[in-house]
C-alpha positions in Angstrom: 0.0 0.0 0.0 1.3 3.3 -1.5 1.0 6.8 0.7 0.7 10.0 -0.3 4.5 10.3 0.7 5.8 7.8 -1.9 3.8 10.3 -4.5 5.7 13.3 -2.9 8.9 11.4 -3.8 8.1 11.2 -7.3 5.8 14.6 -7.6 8.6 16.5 -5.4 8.6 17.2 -1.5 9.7 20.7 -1.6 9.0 22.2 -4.9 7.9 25.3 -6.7 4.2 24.7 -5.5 5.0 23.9 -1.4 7.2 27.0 -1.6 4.4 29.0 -2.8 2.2 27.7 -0.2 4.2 28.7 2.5 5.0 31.7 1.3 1.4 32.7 1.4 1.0 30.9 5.1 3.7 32.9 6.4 1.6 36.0 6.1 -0.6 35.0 8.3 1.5 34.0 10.8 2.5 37.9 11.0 -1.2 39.1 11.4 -1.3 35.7 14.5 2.4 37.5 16.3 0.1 40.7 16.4 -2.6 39.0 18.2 -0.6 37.8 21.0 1.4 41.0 21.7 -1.0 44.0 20.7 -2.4 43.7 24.2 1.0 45.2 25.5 0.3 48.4 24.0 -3.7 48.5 23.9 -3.8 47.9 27.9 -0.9 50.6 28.5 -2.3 52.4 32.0 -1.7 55.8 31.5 -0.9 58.4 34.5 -4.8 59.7 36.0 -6.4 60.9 38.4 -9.8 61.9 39.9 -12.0 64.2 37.6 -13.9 66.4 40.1 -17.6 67.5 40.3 -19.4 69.9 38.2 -18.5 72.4 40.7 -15.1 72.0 40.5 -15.0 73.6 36.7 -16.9 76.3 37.4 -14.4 77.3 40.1 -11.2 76.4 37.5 -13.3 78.7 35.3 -13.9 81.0 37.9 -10.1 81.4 38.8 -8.4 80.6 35.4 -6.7 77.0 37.2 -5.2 75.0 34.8 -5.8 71.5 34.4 -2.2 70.8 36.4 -3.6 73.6 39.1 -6.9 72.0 39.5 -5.3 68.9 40.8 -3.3 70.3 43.2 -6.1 71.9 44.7 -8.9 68.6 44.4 -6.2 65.8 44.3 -4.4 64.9 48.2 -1.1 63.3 48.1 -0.1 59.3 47.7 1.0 59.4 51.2 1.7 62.6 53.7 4.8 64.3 52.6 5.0 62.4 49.2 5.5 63.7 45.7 3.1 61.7 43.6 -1.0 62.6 43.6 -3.5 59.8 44.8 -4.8 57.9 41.6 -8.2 56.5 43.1 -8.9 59.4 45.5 -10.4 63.3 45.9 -10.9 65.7 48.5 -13.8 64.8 50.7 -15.5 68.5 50.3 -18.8 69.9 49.2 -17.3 71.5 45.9 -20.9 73.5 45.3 -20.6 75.2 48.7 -20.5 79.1 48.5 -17.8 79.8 50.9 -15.2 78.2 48.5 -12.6 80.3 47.1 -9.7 80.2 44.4 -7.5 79.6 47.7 -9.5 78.0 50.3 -7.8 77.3 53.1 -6.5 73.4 54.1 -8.5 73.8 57.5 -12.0 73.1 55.0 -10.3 69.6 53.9 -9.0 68.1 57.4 -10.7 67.0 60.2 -10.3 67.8 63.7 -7.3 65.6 64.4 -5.5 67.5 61.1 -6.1 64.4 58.7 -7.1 65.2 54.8 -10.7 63.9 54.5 -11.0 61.7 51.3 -13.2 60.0 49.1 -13.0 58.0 46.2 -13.6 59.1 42.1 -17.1 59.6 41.7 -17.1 61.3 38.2 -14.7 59.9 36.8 -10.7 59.8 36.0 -8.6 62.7 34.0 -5.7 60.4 32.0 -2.8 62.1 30.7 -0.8 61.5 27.7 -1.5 61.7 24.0 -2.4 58.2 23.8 -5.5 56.2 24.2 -5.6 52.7 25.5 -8.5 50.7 26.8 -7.7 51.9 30.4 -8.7 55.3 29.0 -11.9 54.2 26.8 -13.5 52.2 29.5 -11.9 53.8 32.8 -10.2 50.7 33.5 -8.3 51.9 37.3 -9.2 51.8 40.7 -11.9 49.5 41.7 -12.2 48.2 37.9 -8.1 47.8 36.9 -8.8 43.7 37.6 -10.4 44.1 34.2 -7.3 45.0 32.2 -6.2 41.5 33.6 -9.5 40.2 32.6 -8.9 41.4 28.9 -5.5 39.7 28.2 -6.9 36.2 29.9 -10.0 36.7 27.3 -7.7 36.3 24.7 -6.6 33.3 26.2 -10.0 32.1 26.8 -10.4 32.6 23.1 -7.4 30.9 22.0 -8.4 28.4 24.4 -12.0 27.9 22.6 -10.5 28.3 19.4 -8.2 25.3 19.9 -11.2 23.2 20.5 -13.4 23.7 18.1 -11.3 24.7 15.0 -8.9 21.5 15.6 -12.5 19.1 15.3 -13.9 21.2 12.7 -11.1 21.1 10.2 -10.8 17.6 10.5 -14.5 17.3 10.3 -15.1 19.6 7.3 -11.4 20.3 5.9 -8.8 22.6 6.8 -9.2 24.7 3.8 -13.1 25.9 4.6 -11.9 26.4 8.5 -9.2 28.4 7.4 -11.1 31.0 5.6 -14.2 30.9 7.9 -11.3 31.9 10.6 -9.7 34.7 8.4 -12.8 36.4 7.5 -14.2 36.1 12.0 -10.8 37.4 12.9 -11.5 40.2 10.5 -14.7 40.9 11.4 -14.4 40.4 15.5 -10.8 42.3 15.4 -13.5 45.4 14.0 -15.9 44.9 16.7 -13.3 45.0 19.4 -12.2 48.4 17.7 -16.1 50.0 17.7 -17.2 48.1 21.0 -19.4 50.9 23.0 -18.6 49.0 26.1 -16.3 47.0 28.0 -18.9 43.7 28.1 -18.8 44.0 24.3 -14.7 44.4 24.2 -14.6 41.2 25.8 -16.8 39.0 24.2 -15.5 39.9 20.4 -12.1 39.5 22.5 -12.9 35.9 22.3 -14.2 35.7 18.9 -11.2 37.5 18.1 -9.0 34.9 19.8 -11.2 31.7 18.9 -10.7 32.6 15.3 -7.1 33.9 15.5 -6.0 30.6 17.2 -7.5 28.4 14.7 -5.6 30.0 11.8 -2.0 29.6 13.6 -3.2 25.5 14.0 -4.6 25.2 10.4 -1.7 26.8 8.3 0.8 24.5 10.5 -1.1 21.6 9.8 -2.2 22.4 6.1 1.9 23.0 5.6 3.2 19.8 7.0 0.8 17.9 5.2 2.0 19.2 2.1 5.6 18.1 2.7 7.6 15.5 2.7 9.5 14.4 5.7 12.8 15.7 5.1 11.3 19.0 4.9 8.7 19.3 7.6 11.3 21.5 9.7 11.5 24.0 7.0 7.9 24.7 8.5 10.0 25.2 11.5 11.7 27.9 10.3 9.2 29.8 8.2 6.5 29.8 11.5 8.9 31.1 14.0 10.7 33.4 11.6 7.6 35.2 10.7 6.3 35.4 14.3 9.5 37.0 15.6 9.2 39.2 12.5 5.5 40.6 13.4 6.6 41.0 17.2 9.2 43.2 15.2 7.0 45.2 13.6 4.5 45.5 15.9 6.0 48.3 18.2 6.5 51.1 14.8 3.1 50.5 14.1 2.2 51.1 18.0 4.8 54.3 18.3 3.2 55.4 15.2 -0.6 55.5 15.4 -1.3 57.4 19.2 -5.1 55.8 19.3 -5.6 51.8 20.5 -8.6 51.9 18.1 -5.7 52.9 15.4 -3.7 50.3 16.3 -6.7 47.4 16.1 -7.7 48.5 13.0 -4.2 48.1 11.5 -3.6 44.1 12.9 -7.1 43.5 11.9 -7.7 44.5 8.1 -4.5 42.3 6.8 -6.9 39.4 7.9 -9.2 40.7 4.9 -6.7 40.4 2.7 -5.8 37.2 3.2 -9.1 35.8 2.6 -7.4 35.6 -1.3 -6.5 32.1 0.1 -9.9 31.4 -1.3 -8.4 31.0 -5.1 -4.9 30.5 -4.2 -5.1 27.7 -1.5 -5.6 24.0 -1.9 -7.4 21.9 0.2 -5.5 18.9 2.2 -4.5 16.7 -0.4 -4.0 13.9 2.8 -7.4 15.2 4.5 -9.1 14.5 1.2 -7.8 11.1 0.7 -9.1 10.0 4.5 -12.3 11.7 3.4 -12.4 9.1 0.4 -12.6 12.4 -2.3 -10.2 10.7 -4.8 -11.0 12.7 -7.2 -10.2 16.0 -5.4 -7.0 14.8 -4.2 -5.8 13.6 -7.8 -6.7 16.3 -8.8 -4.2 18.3 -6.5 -1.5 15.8 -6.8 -1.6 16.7 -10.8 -1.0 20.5 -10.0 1.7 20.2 -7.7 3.5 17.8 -10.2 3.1 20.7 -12.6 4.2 23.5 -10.9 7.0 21.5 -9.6 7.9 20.1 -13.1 7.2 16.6 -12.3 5.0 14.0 -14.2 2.3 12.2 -11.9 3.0 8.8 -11.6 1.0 5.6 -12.4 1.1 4.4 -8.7 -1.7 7.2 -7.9 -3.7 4.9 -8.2 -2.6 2.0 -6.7 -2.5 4.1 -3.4 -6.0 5.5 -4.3 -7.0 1.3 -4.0 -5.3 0.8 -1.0 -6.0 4.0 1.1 -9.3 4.6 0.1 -11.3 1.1 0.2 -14.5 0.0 1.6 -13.4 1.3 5.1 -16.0 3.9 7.1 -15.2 6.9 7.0 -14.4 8.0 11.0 -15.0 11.8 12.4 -12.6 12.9 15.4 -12.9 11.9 18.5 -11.7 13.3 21.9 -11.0 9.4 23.1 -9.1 8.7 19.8 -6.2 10.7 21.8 -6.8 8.4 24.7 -7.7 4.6 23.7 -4.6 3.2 23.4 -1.5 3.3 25.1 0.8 5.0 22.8 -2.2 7.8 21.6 -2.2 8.7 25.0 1.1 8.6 26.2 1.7 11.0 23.6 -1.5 12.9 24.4 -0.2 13.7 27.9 3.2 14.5 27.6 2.2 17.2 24.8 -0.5 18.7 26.3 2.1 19.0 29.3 4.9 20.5 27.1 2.5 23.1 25.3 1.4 24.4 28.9 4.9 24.6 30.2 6.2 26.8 26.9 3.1 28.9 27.4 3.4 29.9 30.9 7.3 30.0 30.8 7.6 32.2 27.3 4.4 34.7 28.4 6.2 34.7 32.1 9.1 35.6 30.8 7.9 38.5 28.2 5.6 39.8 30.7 8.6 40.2 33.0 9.7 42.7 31.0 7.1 45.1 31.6 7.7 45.1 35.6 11.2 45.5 35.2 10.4 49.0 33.1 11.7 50.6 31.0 10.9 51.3 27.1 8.2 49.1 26.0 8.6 49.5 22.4 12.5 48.9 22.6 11.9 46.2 24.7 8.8 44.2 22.4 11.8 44.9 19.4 14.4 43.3 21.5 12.1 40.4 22.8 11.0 39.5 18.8 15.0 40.2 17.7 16.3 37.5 20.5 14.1 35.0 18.9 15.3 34.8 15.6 18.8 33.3 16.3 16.9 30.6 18.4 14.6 29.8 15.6 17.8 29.1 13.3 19.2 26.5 15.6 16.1 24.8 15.8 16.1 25.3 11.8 19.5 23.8 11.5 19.9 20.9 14.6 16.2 19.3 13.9 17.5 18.3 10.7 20.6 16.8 11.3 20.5 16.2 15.0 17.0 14.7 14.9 13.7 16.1 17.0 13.8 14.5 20.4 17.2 15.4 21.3 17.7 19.1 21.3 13.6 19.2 22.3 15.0 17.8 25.6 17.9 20.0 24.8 16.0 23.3 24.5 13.7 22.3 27.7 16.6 22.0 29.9 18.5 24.6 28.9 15.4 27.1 29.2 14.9 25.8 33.0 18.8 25.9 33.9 18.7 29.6 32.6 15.9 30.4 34.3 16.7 28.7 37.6 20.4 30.7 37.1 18.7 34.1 36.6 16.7 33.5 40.2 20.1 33.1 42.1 21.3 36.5 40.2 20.9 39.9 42.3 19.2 42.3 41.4 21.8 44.7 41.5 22.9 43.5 38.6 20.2 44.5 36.4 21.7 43.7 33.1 23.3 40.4 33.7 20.5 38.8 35.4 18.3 40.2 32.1 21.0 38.7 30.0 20.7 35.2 31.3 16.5 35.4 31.5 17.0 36.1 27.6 18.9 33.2 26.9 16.0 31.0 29.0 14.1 32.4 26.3 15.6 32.0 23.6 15.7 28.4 25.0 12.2 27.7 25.2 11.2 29.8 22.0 13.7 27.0 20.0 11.3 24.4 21.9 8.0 25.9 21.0 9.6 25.5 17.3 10.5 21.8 17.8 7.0 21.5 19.4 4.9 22.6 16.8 6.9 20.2 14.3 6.7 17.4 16.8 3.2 17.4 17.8 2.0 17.7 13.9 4.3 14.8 13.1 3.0 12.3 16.0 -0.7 12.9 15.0 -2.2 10.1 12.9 -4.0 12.0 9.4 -7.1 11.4 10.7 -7.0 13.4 13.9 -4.1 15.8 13.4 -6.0 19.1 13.3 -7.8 17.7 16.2 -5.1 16.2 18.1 -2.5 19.1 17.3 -5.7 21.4 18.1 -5.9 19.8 21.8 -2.8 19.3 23.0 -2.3 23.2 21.9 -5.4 24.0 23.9 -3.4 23.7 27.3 -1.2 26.8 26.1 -3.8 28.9 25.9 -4.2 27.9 29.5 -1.0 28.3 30.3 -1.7 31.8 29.0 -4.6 32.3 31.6 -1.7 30.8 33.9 1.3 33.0 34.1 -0.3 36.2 34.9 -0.9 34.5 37.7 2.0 33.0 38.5 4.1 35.9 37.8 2.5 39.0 39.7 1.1 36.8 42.3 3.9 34.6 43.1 6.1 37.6 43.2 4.9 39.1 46.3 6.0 36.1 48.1 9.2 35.9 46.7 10.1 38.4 44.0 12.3 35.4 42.4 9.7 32.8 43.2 8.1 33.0 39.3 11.3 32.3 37.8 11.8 29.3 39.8 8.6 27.9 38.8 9.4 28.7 35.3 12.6 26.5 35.6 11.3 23.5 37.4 8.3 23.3 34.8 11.1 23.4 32.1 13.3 21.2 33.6 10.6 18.4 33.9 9.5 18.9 30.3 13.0 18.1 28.9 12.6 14.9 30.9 9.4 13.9 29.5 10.0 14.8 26.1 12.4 11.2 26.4 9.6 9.1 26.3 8.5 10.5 22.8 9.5 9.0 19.8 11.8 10.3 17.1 10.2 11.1 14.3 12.7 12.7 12.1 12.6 11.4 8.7 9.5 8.8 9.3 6.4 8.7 7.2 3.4 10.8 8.9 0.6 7.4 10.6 -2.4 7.9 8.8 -4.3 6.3 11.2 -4.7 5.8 15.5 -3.8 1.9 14.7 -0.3 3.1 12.5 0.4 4.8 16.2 0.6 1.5 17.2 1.7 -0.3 15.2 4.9 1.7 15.1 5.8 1.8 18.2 5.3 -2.2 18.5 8.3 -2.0 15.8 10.0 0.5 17.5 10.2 -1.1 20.7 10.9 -4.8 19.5 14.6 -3.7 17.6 15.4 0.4 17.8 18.5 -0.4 15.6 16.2 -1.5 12.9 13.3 0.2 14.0 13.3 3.2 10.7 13.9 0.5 7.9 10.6 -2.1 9.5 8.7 0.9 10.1 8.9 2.1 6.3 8.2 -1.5 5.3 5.2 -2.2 8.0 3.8 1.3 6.4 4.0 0.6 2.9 3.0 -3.1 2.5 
């Protein structure tokens, strides 16, 4: 029995017509890098303070106050004898009454022991600066600054969603279909987050926004490696990483450039329009169609890639179309195909595992950067520009080195780094930045191997599905690290990236137990899973040759 692999041997496994393909995935994978770090620069909190009561502008009226004079007469002090103005409180004082004049003594604002009577905002918050953020469209301090929190986990919650339901329904109904129903709700909810009236309605089309975004980043990986052939599935590597370093690149000269957050949504959103010209340049899963028993489709695909790759389609089409494509029933996904049988789920776990870990440690570490200070948009640059040497390793060990061992490689290393940088003083700044940079760099070369690995273990049937679930737990591991780094920090300020490192470290052991997969045919099926690994575990030193054999007879 042939597989669509042998016909990539003779049609060509990295030709004109893959290159194309990936070419025109890559794009999207830009518009994806915005999604994830926009929220850096769309939740900024501006400096504010308490807007007073009518009666307060008719007196800065009344006495020609500027706006900076006004708050030192309405706005107390942090703390007695500070320098910096109370964010969430006013002067307790009737601002109508008569007596009031354009400098009223401080004996009307104490009480009899001498303390300054307060009160919190009641009309509201001035916010300085030129630019707007969501903190400013929807008073987002004080009592409500939990939901600036809220709106970066509903991106999560999205990508979380998004995970489960575009993983079944591109194996269900085909990856190209999913693909462009996601492009065209990422478009449409990304504009609806820009208009929203309200924070209730931010939210919810923040996870539309994500649901869609998510399933585009899982489709184009999947639609890509099912379109090579093995030796080239970490070119996928490469290209994905590459152009999501590059968009976390961009993204902060768009952000310094346009001063409103509604600006800055509109301009990650409308590229999503755009790529709806997938419609017409796009084919559908060539594998996917074959397991849906659409021969005709597929040989029909398999003709235009020998074309554009200057091949000639071989007779054995259709000797593969008999064997891959017979009487069997056609099976949709199912959750417990990840879980029946021994291997499936072995696998199941210790990806869904590794996919949390890289979350919360990667979003840890970037969202460290923000609470060490500093310039944001030099920083986001910085944090995009580190990655790209990491991605090349990963682009150049996979290959020649193989998956499993510089996945274990990459774990431990991002865990040792991270456990190094805890045990570094504060004092000095630059090193102990230094050596959190190269934990990330670490774990961003084994998000790369990830994504390759996880695609390559799933059986054709239930790879959108299976890549789509064990990638659900990042988006958890999204909700996670906020968590884990504000609130774990005021226990011990070093306490997150000690987490980080033990969560890293126990990865890179895990990741043993999986199999190598570089060079291997993709299973097409749950019972190829196990079949394999019966071969692999009865002779490793012959283990690649019997596999190939037990696959194509």
């Amino acid at each position: 029995m042939l597989t669509f692999d042998d016909v990539l041997k003779d049609i060509g496994e990295f030709g004109r017509y893959q290159k194309w393909i990936i070419l025109l995935l890559s794009f999207s994978g830009v518009t994806f890098s915005f999604l994830i770090v926009v929220f850096v620069f769309l939740g900024v909190i501006p400096n504010h303070w308490c807007r007073g009561p009518p009666g307060t502008l008719e007196l800065r009226e009344k006495c020609g106050w500027s706006l900076e004079q006004e708050r030192n007469y309405t706005v107390p002090l942090e703390k007695p004898g500070g320098s910096s103005y109370s964010r969430c409180e006013t002067y307790d004082i009737d601002w109508n009454a008569t007596f009031l004049s354009c400098d009223y003594p401080v004996s009307l604002i104490t009480n009899n022991s001498g303390d300054v009577l307060r009160t919190t905002c009641k009309n509201g918050w001035f916010f300085d600066g030129s630019r707007t953020t969501i903190v400013s469209e929807y008073d987002l301090v004080c009592e409500d600054a939990w939901k600036v929190d809220m709106s970066q986990a509903c991106i999560e919650i999205g990508f979380f969603l998004g995970a489960l339901i575009t993983g079944y329904a591109a194996d269900r109904f085909g990856r190209k279909l999913c693909l462009l129903t996601c492009l065209a709700g990422t478009g449409i909810s990304g504009i609806a987050v820009a208009v929203a009236p309200t924070y209730p309605v931010f939210v919810i089309f923040q996870i539309l926004e994500g649901l869609f975004g998510r399933g585009i980043c899982l489709i184009n990986a999947v639609i890509a490696t099912e379109l090579l052939g093995p030796r080239y599935r970490r070119v996928m590597i490469f290209v994905t990483q590459a152009v999501f370093s590059l968009g976390i690149m961009l993204l902060p000269g768009f952000a310094y450039m346009i001063k409103s957050w509604k600006g800055i949504q509109m301009a990650i959103t409308v590229p999503n329009f755009v790529l709806l010209l997938y419609c017409c340049l796009l084919p559908e899963s060539p594998r996917w169609l074959l397991s849906r028993k659409r021969i005709k489709e597929a040989l029909k695909i398999a003709q235009d890639i020998a074309e554009q790759n200057g091949k000639d389609l071989p007779s054995t089409y259709k000797e593969m179309i008999r064997g891959e494509n017979s009487s069997e029933e056609i099976k949709n996904p199912s959750l417990l195909d990840l879980f029946r049988t021994p291997q499936m789920r072995k696998r199941t776990l210790i990806l869904m595992y590794s996919w949390f870990t890289s979350s919360v440690v990667y979003l840890g570490l970037i969202l460290r950067l923000g609470i060490q200070g500093g310039d944001s948009y030099v920083d986001i640059f910085v944090a995009g520009a580190v990655e790209l040497p990491a991605t090349v390793l990963g682009f150049l060990v996979v290959e020649r080195v193989g998956r499993r061992t510089p996945f274990v490689v990459s774990n431990i290393l991002a865990g040792t780094f991270c456990l190094l940088a805890a045990c570094i003083s504060e004092d000095m700044h630059w090193f102990k930045t230094a050596v959190a940079t190269l934990g990330r760099c670490g774990i961003t070369m084994s998000i790369s191997i990830l994504f390759l690995v996880t695609n390559e273990l799933q059986p054709t049937s239930i790879r959108n599905f299976g890549v789509s679930i064990c990638s659900s737990l990042s988006a958890i591991g999204g909700i996670a690290a906020p968590f884990v780094l504000f609130k774990l920090a005021t226990i011990w300020s070093e306490l997150p990236l000690v987490i980080f490192g033990v969560l890293s470290l126990v990865a890179g052991g895990l990741v043993q137990l999986l199999p190598e997969t570089r060079g291997t045919r993709l299973p097409e099926t749950v019972d190829d899973v196990e079949n394999i690994m019966r071969l692999y575990e009865y002779d490793q030193d012959e283990c690649k040759e019997m596999i190939n054999l037990r696959i194509s007879t």
